[in-house]
N, C-alpha and C positions, 0 to 999 in steps of 0.2 A: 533453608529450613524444611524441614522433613521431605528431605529429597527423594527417599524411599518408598512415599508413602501413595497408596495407590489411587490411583485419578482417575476421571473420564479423559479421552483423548481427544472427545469432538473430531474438528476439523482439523487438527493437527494431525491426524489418520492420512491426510492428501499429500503431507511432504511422504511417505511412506509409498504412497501410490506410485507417487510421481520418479523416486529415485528407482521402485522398482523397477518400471519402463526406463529410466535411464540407466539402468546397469546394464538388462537387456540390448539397447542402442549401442553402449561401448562395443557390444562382440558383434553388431549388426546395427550400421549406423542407417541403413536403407530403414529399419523399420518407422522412423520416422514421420517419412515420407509417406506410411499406409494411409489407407483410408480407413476411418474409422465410421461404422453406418449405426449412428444409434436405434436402439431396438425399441421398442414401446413401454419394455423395462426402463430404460436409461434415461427414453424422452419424458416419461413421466416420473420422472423419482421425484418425491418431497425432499423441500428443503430449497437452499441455494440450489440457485443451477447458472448456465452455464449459458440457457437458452436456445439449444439442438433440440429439434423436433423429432420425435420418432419418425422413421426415414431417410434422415437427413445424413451427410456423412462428411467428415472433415479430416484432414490430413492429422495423424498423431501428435505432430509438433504442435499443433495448434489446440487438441484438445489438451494437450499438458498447459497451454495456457488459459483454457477455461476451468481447469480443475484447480489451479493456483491461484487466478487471479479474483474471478470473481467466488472462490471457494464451492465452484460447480461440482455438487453429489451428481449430476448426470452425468458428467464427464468421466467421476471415479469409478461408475458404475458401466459405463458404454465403455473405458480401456481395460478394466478387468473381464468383459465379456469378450474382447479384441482378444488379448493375449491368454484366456482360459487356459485352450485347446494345444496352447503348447508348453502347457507346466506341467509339472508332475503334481498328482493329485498328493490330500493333506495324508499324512501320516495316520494311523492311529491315535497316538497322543493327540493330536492336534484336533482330530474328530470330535475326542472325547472333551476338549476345552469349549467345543461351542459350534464348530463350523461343521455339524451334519446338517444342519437344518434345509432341505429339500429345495425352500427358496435360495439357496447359495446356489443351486445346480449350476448354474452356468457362469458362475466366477469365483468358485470354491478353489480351484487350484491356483486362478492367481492370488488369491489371498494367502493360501498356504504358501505363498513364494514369499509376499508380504513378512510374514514371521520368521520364512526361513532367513532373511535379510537379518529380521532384526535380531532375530541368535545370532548370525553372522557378527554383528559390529559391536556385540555386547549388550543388549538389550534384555537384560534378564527380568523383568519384570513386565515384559510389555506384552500381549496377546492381542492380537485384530479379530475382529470377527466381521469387516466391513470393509471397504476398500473406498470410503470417502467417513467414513464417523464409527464411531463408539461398537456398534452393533450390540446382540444380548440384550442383556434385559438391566430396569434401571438401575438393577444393584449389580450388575458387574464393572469391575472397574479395568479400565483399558491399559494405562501405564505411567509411570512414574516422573516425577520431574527431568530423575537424574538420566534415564532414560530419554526423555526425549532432549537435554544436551547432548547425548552419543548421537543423536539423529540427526541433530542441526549439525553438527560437526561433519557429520558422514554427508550428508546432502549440500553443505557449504562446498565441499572438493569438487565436486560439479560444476566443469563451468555453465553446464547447459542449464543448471538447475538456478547459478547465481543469475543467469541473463532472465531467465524468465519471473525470477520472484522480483529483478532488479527495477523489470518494467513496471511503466504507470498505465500504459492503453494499451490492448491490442486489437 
């Protein structure tokens, strides 16, 4: 029922995050294995987190599992500051949908990766503006039911992605 119809994404925004780092991993499975230092950004985001302190630094594989499992905004927010600096920055279009805002500075162009994904797989109603939730303001709406089926479906082909949503501890 009204498959089309536009939503907030919440945390469903992290399966997003999380495939994006694992598409990345497929042409470079070493990036895994980085260290990730969360920043004072990361270590304090509201919301779920993940429990990384500003400072602190954790291998990438391990913060895709605090971004999934305990639904960690600091971990969305400490890998899209990880892999910034080697994305290509947002479009114009995409400027203009939300993602100029000056606090994006240092995880604006993986978000723009974020979208470019999801045009990739068919996502035509979906726009991120956040790399763990919703971002924008309360009346923007993030994406569609039918939309986030094409997501689970793209992120189900993962195995790296089925092991870690598969888990109960880590």
């Amino acid at each position: 029922k009204k498959a089309d119809e536009r939503r907030k994404s919440a945390s469903t925004t992290k399966m997003m995050c999380a495939w994006t780092v694992l598409q990345l991993a497929e042409t470079n499975p070493g990036i895994l294995d980085e260290r990730v230092t969360f920043s004072s950004l990361a270590g304090t985001t509201n919301g779920t987190g993940a429990g990384i302190k500003p400072g602190e630094s954790v291998p990438v594989r391990d913060c895709l599992y605090g971004l999934l499992l305990p639904s960690g905004n600091d971990a969305g927010n400490a890998l899209a500051e990880h892999f910034h600096s080697r994305l290509a920055p947002p479009d114009e279009a995409m400027l203009k949908r939300g993602i100029n805002d000056p606090n994006l500075a240092t995880r604006v162009n993986f978000i723009a990766e974020m979208n470019r994904h999801a045009l990739a797989i068919g996502m035509k109603h979906t726009f991120y503006r956040s790399s763990f939730g919703d971002g924008g303001t309360d009346q923007d709406r993030t994406t569609t039911a039918h939309d986030l089926v094409r997501l689970a479906q793209a992120t189900m082909q993962s195995v790296a992605f089925r092991k870690i949503v598969a888990t109960q501890h880590h």
